[in-house]
C-alpha positions, 0 to 999 in steps of 0.5 A: 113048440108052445110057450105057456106064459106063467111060470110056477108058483104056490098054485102052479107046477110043470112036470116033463113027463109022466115018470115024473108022477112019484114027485107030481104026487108030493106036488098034489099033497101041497096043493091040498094043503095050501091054497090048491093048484094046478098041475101040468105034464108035458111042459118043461120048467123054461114053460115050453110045451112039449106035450105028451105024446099017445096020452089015451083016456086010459092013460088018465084013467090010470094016472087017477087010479094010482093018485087015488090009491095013493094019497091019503087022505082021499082027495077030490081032484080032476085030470083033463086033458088041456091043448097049448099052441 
């Protein structure tokens, strides 16, 4: 299991899974409303990487559509897949 090596902050957030996409929303918002920021699924709040398992570009796709869908106003961001360890 990878560790990543900064913890979270204004700029940076970790979420478990993707059950987790309702409160990685708010998280997003705040982002916007700051400084910006970066988000990533499959890594626990300790920083260990736990990845995410089957994640398909569908399932980013998907994860785009509901955030696009539901966050007002619209707001230009990107989903990439990252790989840690």
């Amino acid at each position: 299991m990878a560790k990543v090596t900064d913890h979270e902050s204004e700029t940076l957030e970790f979420k478990k899974t993707l059950s987790e996409k309702d409160t990685a929303a708010e998280t997003i918002v705040g982002f916007a409303n700051q400084k910006g920021g970066i988000l990533y699924f499959g890594i626990e709040n300790d920083r260990n990487s736990i990845g995410m398992q089957g994640l398909t570009e569908k399932t980013i796709r998907d994860l785009e559509q509901y955030y696009y869908s539901n966050i007002e106003p619209k707001l230009i961001f990107s989903i990439t897949k990252v790989n840690f360890g």
